[in-house]
C-alpha positions as CSV (number, residue, x, y, z in Angstrom):
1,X,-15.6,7.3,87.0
2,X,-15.8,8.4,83.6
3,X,-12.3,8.7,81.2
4,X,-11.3,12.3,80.7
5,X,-10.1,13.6,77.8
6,X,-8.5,17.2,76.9
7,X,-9.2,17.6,73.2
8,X,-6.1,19.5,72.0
9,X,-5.8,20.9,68.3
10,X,-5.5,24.1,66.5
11,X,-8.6,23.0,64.3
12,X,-11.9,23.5,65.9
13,X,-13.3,21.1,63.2
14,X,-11.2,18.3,64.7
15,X,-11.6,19.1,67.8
16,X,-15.7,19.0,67.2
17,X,-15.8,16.0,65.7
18,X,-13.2,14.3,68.6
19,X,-15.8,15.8,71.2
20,X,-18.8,14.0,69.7
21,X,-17.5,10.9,69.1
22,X,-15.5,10.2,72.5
23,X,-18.9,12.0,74.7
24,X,-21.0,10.1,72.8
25,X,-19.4,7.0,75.2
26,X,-20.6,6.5,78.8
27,X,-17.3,6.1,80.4
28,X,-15.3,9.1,78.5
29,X,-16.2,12.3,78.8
30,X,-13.9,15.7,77.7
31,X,-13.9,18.2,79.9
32,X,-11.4,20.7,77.5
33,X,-10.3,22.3,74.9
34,X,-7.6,23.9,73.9
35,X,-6.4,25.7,70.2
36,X,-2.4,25.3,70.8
37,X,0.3,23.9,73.2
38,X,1.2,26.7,75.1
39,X,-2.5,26.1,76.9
40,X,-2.0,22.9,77.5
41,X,-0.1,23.0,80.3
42,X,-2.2,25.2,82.5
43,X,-5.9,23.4,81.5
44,X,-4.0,20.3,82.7
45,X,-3.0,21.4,86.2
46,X,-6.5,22.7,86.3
47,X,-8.7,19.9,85.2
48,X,-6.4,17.0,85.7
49,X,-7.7,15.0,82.6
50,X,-7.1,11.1,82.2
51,X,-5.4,11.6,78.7
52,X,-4.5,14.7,76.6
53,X,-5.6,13.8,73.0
54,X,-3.1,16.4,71.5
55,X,-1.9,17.2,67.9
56,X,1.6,17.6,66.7
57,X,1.6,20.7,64.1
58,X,0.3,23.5,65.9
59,X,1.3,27.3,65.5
60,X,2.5,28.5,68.6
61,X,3.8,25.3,71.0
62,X,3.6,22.2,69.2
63,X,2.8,19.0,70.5
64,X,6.0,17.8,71.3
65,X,7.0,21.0,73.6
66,X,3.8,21.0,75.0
67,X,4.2,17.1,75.9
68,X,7.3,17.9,77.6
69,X,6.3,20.7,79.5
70,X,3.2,18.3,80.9
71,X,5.6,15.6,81.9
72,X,8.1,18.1,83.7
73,X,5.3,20.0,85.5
74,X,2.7,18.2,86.8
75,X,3.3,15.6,89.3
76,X,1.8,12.8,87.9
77,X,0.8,13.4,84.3
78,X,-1.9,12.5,82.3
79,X,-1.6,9.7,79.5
80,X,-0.8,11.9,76.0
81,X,-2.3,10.3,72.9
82,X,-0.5,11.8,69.6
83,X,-3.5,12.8,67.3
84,X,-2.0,13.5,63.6
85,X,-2.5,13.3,59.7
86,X,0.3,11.6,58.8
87,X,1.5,8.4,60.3
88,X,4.7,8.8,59.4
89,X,5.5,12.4,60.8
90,X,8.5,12.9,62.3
91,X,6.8,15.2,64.3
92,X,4.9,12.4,65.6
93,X,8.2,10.1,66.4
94,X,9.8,13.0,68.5
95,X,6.4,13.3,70.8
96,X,6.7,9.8,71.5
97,X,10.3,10.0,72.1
98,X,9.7,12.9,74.3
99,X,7.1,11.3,76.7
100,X,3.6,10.8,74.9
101,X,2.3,7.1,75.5
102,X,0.6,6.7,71.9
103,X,-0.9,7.4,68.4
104,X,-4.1,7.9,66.5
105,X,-4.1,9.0,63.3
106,X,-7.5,11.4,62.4
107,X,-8.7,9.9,59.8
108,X,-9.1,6.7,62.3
109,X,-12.7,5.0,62.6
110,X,-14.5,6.3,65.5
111,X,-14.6,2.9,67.1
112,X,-10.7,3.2,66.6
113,X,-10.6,6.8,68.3
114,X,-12.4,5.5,71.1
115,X,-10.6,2.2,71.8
116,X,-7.3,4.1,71.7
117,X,-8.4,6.8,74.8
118,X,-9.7,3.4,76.1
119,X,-6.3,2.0,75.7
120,X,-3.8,4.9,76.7
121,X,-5.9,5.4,79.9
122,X,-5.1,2.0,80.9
123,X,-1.4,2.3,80.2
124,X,-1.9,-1.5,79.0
125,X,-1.0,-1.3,75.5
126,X,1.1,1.1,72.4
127,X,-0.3,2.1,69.3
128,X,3.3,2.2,67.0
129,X,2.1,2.2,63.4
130,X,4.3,0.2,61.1
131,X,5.9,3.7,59.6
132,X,7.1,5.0,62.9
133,X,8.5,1.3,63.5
134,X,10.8,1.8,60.9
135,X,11.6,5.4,61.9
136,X,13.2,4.3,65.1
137,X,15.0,1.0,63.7
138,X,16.5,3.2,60.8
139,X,17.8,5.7,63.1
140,X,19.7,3.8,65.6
141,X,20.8,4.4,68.8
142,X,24.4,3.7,70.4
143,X,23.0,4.6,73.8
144,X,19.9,2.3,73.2
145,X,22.2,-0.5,72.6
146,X,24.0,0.1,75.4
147,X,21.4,0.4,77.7
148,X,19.5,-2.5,76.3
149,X,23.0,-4.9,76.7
150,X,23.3,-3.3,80.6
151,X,19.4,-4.3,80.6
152,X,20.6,-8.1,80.6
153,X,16.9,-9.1,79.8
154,X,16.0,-12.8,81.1
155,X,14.5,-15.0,78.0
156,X,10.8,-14.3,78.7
157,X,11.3,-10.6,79.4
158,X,12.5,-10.6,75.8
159,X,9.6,-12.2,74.7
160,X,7.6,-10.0,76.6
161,X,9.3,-6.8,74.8
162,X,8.7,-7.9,71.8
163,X,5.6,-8.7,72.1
164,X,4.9,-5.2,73.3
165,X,6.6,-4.1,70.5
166,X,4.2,-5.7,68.3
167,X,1.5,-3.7,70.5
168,X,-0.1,-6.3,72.3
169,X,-1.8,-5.4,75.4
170,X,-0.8,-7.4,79.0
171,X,-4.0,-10.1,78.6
172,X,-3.1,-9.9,74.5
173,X,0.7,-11.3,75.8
174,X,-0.7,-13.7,78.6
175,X,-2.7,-15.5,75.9
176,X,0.1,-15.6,73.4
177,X,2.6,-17.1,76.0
178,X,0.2,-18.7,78.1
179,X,0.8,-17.2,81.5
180,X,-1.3,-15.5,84.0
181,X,-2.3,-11.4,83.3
182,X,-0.5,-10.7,86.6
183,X,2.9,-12.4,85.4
184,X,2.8,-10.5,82.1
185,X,2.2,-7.4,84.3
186,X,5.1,-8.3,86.7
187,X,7.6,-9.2,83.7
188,X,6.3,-5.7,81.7
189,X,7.5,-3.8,84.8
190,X,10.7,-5.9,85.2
191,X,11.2,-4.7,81.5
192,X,10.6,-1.1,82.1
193,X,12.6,-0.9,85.5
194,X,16.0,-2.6,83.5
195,X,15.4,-0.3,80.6
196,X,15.1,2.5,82.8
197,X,11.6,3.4,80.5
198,X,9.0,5.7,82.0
199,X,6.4,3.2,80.1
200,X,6.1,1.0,77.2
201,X,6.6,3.7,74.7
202,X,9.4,4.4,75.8
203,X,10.6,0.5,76.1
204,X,9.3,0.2,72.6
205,X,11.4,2.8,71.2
206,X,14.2,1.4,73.0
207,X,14.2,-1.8,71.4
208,X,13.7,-0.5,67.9
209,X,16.0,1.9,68.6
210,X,18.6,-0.4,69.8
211,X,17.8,-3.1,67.3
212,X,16.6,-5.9,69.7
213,X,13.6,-5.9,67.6
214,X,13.1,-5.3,63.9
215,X,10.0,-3.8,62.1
216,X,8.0,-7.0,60.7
């Protein structure tokens, strides 16, 4: 079964040029599009995509409503992949802090557009640009650090966060720390259930957040 992908940006430029580079693969293929938010939510109970490839800046709901609003009403939600100009939006922070599960920038390669649907479908790995890295560490969170020192994270689960923090994937981790895929996978979801994370976005946030780990 093919990826698919809900193209989701007030630009129908971008939105052409998403549609022929992702149904240009065999195992992706968009079945919609939609011009703001406020559609969003509706095209997704209908088609039940794989991923929402969704912009931030859009006139009537922006991305970050319209990411909430797909997270609170549909059952179980699609993966949302932020889709933006600038990497260092805040727009872009909030819609990861408010449930999306990563980030593409459009100016990306199409190779680079195409691993990251690849990516966010699998819920393996995080794209978290350097700039937003340092967005989250330079804000702070009292409740991050609190909930990352209730967390009480063995060694390797550290490792493991920071590792996803870095962006590695789970077979990315396995190699660096030399354990089996399906020990990374049960350590990730150790991770997630202490930190009380919905996925690694989340988790990653929470550690920059909380300053467990720091940008670079």
């Amino acid at each position: 079964m093919p990826i698919t992908v809900l193209l989701v940006d007030d630009e129908p430029l971008v939105r052409a040029g998403l549609r022929a580079i992702l149904d240009a693969q065999p195992d992706i293929a968009v079945v919609g599009e939609a011009a703001d938010g406020a559609a969003v939510l509706p095209l997704v109970r209908s088609l039940r995509p794989d991923v929402v490839a969704m912009d931030v800046r859009m006139p009537l709901l922006d991305g970050i409503e319209a990411t909430r609003s797909v997270l609170r009403g549909v059952p179980a939600p699609p993966k949302i992949l932020v889709v933006t100009t600038f990497e260092n939006d805040e727009y872009v922070y909030d819609a990861l802090r408010a449930g999306a599960d990563g980030f593409l920038l459009k100016r990306a390669h199409p190779s680079e557009i195409v691993h990251a649907v690849r990516l966010v479908a699998q819920g393996e790995s995080l794209l978290f640009p350097t700039a937003l890295r340092a967005m989250a560490a330079s804000r702070g969170n009292p409740r991050a650090r609190e909930a990352m020192e209730r967390a009480a994270l063995t060694g390797r689960e550290g490792e493991v966060l920071r590792l996803m923090a870095r962006g590695l994937s789970n077979a990315e981790i396995a190699a660096e720390l030399v354990l089996g895929t399906e020990t990374v996978k049960s350590h990730v979801s150790a991770v997630l259930a202490k930190l009380g994370a919905r996925d690694r976005t989340q988790a990653v946030i929470a550690a920059y957040e909380s300053g467990f780990v720091h940008p670079g």
